[in-house]
Legacy VTK file of the C-alpha trace (Angstrom):
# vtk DataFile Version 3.0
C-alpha trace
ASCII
DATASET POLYDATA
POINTS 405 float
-88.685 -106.589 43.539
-89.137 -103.174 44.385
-87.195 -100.277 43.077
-83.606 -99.406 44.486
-83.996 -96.244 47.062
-81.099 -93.874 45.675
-80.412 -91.139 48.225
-78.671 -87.894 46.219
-76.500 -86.607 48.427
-75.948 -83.660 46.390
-79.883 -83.216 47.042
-79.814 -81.017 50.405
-83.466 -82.392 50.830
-82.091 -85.727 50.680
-82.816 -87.242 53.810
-86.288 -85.606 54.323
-87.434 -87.148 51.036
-86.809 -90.553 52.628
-89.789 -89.566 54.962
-92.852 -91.624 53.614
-95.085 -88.778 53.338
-92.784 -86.044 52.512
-93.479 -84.182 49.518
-90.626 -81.236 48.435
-92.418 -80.295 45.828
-95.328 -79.609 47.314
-93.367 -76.767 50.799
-91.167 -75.470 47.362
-95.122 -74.354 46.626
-95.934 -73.395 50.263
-96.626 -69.960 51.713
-96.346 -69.438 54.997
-96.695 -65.917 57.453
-95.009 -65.781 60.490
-96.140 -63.431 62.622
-93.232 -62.569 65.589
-89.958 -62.710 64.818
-88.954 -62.735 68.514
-87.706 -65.759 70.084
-90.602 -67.488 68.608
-90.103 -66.331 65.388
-86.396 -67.245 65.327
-86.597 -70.384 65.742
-90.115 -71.278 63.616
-88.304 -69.207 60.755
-84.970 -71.464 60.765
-87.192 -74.849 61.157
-89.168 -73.357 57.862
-85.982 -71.808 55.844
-84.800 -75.470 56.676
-86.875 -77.732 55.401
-87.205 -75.653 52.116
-91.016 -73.659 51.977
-91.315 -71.774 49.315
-92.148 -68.337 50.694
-92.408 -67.288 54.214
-93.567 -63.664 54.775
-92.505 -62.695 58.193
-94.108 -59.441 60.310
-92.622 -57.593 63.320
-93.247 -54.217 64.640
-89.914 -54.312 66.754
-86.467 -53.296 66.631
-83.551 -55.978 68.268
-82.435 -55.236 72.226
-79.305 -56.560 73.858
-81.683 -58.753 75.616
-82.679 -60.299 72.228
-79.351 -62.080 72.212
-80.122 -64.245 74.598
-83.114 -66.260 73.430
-82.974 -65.598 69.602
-80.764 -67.465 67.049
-80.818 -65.514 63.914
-79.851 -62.253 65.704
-75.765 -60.718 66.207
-74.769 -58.195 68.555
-74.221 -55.926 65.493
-78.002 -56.221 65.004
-79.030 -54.333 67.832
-81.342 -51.274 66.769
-82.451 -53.353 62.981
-86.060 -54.196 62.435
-86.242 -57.663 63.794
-88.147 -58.905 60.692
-85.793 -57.744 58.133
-82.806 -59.214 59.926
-84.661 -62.782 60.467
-84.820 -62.640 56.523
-81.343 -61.579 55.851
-79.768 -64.037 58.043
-82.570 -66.921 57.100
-81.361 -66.741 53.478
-77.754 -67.624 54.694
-79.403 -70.844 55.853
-81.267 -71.494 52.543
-81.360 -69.337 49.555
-83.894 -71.549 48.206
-86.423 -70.027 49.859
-87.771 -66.370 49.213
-88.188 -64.783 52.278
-90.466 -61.246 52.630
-89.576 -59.216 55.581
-92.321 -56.341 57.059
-91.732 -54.109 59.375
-95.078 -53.420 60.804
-98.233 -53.968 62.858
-99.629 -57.381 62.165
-103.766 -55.170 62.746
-102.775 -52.446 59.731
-100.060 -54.053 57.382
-101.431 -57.637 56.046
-104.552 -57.308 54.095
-107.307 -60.256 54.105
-106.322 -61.493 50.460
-102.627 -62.505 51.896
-104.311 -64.412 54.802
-106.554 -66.256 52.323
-103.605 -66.874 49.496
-100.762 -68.327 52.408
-101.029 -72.432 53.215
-100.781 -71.475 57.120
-100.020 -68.955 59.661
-98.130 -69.128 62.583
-98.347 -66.888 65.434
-94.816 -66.231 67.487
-96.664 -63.300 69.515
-96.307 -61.558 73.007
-99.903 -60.852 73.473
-103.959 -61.505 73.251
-105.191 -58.356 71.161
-102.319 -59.314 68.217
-103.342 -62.901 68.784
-106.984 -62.290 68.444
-106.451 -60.624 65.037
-104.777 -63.447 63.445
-107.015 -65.593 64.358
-110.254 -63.529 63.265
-108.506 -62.942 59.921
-108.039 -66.534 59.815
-111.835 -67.126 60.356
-112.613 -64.953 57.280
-110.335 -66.347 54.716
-110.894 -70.077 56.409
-107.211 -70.221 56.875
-105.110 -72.838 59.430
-103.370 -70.663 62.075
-100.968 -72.085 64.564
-100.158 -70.161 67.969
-97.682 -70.582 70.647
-96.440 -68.941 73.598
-94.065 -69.466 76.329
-92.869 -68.371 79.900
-90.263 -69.649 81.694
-89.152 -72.703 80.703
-92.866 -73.924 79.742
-94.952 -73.118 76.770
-98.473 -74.068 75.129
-98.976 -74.362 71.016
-102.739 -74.188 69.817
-104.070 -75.511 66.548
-106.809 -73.841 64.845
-108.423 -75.112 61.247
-111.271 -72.850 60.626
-114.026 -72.638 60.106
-114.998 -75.906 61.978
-112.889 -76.372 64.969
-112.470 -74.081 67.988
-110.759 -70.920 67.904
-108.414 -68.482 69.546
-111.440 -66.762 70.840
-113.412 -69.579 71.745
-110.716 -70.399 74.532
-110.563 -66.915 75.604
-111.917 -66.203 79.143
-112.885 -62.586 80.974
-109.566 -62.232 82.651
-108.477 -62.386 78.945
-110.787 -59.473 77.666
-109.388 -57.642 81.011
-105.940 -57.683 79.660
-106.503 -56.666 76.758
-108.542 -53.597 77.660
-105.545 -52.512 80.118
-103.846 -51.562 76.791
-106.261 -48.959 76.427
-106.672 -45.452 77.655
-109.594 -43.712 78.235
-110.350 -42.656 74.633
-109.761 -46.128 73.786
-105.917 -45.645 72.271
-103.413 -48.043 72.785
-100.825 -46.647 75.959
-97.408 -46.992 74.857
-95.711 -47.904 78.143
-98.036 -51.208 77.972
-97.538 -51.733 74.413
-93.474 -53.424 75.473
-94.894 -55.912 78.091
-91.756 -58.081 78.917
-92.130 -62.215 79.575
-89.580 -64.332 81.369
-88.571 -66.226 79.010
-85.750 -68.913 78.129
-84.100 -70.167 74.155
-84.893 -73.748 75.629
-88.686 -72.924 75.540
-88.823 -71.057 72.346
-87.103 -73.688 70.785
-89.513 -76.790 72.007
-92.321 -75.038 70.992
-91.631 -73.425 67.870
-90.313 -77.256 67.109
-94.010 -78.215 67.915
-95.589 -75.829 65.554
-93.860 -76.215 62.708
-94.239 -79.723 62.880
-97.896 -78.967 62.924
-97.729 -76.827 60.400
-95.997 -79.421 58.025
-98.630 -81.617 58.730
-101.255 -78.679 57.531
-99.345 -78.338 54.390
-99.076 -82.185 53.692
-102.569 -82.213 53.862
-102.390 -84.755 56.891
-104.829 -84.787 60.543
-104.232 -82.578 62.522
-106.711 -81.500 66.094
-108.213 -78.138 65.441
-109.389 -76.364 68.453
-106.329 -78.288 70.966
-103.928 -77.239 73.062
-100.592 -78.881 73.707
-99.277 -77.642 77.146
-95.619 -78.209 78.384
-94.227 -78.239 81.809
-90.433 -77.635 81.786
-90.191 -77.886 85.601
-91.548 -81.731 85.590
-90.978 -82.290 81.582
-94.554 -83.158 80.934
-96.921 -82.434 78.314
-100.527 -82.681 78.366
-103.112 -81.594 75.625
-106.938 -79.914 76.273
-109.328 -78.924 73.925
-111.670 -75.829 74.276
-115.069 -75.855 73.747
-116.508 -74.238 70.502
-118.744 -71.202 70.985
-121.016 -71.141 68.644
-121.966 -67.202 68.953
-118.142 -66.586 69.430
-117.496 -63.284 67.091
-114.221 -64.613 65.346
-116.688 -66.997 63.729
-117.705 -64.750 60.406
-116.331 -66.735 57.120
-116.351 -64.701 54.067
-117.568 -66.003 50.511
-115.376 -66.146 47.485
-114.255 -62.372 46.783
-114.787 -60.737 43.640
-111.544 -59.357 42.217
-111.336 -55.770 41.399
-108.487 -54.360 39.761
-107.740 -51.736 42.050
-105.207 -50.838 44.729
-105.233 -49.650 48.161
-102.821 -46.963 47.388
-104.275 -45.245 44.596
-107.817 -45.989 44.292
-110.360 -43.765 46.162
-113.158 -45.083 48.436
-115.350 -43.532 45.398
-113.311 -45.895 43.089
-114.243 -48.810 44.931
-118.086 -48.093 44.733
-118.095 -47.046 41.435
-116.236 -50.786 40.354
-118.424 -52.378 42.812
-121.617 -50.993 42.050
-121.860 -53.847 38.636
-121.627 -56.392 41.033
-124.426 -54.844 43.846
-127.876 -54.545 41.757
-130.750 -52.126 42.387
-130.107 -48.306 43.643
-129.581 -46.737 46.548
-125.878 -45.716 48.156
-123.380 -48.292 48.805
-121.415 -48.031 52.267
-117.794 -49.711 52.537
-117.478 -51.485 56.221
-113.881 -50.816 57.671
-112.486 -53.842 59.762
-110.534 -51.921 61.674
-111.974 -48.467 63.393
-111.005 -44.737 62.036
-110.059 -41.970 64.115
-111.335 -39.044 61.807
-110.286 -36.185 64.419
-110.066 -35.258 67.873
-111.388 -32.415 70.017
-110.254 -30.449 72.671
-112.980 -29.860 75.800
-110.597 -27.424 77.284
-109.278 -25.259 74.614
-111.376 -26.167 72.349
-108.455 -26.930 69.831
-109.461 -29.491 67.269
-107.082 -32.113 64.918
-107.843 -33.988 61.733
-106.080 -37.510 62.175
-107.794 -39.982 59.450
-105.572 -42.862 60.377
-106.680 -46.608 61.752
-107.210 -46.684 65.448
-103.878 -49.021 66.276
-102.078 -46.859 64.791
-103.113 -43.599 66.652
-101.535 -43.854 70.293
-102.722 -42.488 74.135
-99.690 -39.445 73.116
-101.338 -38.498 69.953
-104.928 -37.375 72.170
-102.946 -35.525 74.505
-103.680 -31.789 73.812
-101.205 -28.975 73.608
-103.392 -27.826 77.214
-102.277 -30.440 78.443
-105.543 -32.339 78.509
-106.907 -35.367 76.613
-108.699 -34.743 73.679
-112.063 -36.726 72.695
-111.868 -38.833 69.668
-114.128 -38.970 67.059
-113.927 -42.579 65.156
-115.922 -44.547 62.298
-116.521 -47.878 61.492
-118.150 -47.173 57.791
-117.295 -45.096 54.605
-120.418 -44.169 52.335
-120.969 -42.515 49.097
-121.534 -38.900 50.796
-118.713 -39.076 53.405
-116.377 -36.297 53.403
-113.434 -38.949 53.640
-114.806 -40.945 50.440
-112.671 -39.530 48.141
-109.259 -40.352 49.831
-107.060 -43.419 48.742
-108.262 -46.018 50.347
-104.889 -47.318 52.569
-105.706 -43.938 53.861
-108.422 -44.940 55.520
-106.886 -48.029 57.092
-106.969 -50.517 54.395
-103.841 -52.313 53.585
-102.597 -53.674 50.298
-104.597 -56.869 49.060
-107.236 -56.570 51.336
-110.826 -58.296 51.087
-113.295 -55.404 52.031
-116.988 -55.541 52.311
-119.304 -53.505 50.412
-123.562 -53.021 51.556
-126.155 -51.492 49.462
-128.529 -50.572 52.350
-131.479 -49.884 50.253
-131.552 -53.684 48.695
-129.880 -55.245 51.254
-127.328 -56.775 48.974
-123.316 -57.557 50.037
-120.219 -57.973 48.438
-117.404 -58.735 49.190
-113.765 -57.410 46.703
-110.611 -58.059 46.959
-108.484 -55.299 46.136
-106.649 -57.456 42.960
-103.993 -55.204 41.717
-101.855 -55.322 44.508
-101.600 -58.660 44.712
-98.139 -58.818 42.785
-96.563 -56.180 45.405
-97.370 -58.389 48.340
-96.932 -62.365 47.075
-94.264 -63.629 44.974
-95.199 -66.351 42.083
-94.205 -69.616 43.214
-94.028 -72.945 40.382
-97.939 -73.247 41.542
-99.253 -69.960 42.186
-101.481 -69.654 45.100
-104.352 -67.936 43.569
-104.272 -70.682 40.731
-105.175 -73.627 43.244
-108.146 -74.144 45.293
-108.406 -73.815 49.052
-107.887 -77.311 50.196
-110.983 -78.140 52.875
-109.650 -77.526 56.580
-107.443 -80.071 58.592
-109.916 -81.748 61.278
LINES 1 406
405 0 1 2 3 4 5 6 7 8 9 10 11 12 13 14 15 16 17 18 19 20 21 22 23 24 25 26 27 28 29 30 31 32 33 34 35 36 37 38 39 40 41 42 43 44 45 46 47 48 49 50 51 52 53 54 55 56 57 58 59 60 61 62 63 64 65 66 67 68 69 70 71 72 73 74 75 76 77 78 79 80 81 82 83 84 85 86 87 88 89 90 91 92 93 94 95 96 97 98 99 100 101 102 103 104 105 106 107 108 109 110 111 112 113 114 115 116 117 118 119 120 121 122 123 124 125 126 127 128 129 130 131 132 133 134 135 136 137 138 139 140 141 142 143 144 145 146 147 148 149 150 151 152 153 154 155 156 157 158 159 160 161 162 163 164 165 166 167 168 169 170 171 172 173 174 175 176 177 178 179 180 181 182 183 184 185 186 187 188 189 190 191 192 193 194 195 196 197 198 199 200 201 202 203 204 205 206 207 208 209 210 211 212 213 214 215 216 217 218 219 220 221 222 223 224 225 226 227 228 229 230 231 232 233 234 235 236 237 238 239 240 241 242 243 244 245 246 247 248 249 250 251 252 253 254 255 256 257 258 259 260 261 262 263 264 265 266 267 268 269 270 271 272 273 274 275 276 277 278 279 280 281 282 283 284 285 286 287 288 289 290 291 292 293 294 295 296 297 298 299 300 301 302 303 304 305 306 307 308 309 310 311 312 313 314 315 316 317 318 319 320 321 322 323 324 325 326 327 328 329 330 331 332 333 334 335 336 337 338 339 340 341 342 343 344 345 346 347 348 349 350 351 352 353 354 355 356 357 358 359 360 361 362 363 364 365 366 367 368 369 370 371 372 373 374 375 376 377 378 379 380 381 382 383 384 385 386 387 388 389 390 391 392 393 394 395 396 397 398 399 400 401 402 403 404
């Protein structure tokens, strides 16, 4: 006869463990980023805190309205004016202090380095719009990680599945009207334009809730190691209460498509090491001669210059983080922006710490030695500690399971 099923009902995971498939142990080892902590977010990060994950690291750049109150859970009216992320966390906890719970205040393009993306189980994306949306999912493509993405409007909503590097992506589905919206975001000398940057959606809880349901049930299906459809789209119709599911067609010359190799680990950190630090440890690993030149992922506005006046400013800081107001002389008229994509050996900004220049903590960069042709690719090891906390099976420990199809 088969063994008595005891249910511990001291065990607050009690009744989930009488799911066939469920395995506690296995979310108590889970890392997952959640990137929103809107509406979205609020309800993704209770589902999560819920069903016990391990570690959820959670990223929002904004601050809680009035208007919050209506569609978000986690959030009190004595919030109002607190990062959004840190009070998800705080009031997440209350839920389940099992689970360890990293709140950042920041943009999603400048704060989470590549070795994060490649270290969590899944990400899920609880975002308001394309260009933040296109990010996760190209950081996704390089570190061959399963992303989840919703949105909603109304009382409808849409969650996508992505399991790179095989399926569709984010991009793949993208169309020109797409591209069009995100270039309104932009001024002239390509900045981001503040008054575009707090686009507001019509929105309703009973949405958010449905699909940030939808996702996380994905996303417990990535993390169980069970099928899920890369590349589809499940689309809901509040109006008529009907769902329907597409998938998008891959593109096979699609730019989110670049997959890094295994990274070499470097015991350095963003903060403190120097570009010239980095190509002095990475030189072992690049053989012949020649200089090396470090690729930046995300652009670097160096200075700007004045046509008018003629007045000139050093900036050194990542392009999303240097706004429309910033190029706006003292004349009154914009400035032109000078901007790099690549560090070298000889550059004057070589010698500056390296999150200077736009690279976060734990980050993957990539490092050419022109003259052989040789690439490698480091990830920036030392920081590592700062930015993921050690669960029973540490992430960097176990290998990357083979994508979801």
């Amino acid at each position: 006869m088969a063994e008595p099923l005891i249910v511990d009902q001291d065990d607050r995971y009690s009744r989930l463990r009488l799911i066939g498939w469920w395995d506690q142990a296995k979310l108590q080892r889970s890392r997952v980023l959640v990137v929103g902590a809107g509406a979205l977010g609020n309800e993704v990060i209770k589902n999560l805190v819920m069903v016990g994950v391990g570690h959820l690291i959670v990223i929002d750049l904004d601050t809680i309205e009035n208007s919050n109150l209506t569609r978000s859970v986690l959030f009190r009216a004595r919030h109002e004016g607190q990062s959004k992320a840190h009070v998800a966390a705080e009031m997440a906890s209350e839920i389940n202090p099992d689970v360890v719970i990293t709140p950042i205040r920041g943009n999603v393009m400048t704060e989470l380095g590549l070795g994060l993306f490649r270290d969590i189980d899944v990400a899920i994306g609880c975002l308001d719009n394309r260009e933040a949306r296109l990010w996760v999912n190209r950081c996704c493509w390089k570190t061959s990680t399963p992303w989840i993405d919703a949105g909603i409007q109304e009382i409808s909503g849409v969650v996508k599945v992505f399991t790179p590097p095989e399926s569709p992506c984010y991009e793949c589905g993208m169309t020109e009207n797409d591209y069009k919206l995100i270039n309104l975001r932009y001024s002239c000398p390509l900045l981001p334009r503040e008054d575009l940057l707090a686009g507001k959606v019509p929105t309703a809880p009973t949405s958010a809730s449905i699909m940030a349901a939808i996702e996380v049930q994905e996303a417990l299906k990535v993390m169980h190691g069970l099928p899920v459809k890369g590349g589809e789209a499940y689309v809901y119709s509040g109006l008529t209460n009907q769902f329907y599911t597409t998938r998008y067609q891959r593109k096979e010359d699609c730019l989110s498509h670049d997959t890094y190799p295994t990274a070499i680990d470097l015991p350095l950190s963003s903060e403190t090491a120097t570009a010239k630090d980095l190509f002095t440890a990475a030189a072992a690993h690049l053989p012949g001669e020649g200089p090396l030149t470090l690729h930046l992922d995300r652009d670097l506005v160096t200075g700007m210059k004045c046509a008018q006046c003629g007045a000139v400013r050093e900036i050194v800081r990542a392009s999303p983080l240097v706004t429309f107001r910033d190029a706006v002389c003292e004349c009154r008229e914009v400035m032109s922006v000078d901007r790099t994509h690549a560090i070298d050996e000889s550059s004057p900004w070589s010698d500056r710490p390296l999150k200077t220049l736009g690279i976060p903590l734990y980050d993957i960069v990539r490092i050419t030695r022109e003259a052989t042709g040789e690439e490698g690719f480091f990830l920036l090891a030392a920081d590592r500690d700062r930015v993921l906390v050690k669960l029973p099976a540490d992430a960097a420990s176990r290998e990357k399971k083979e994508p979801a199809q």
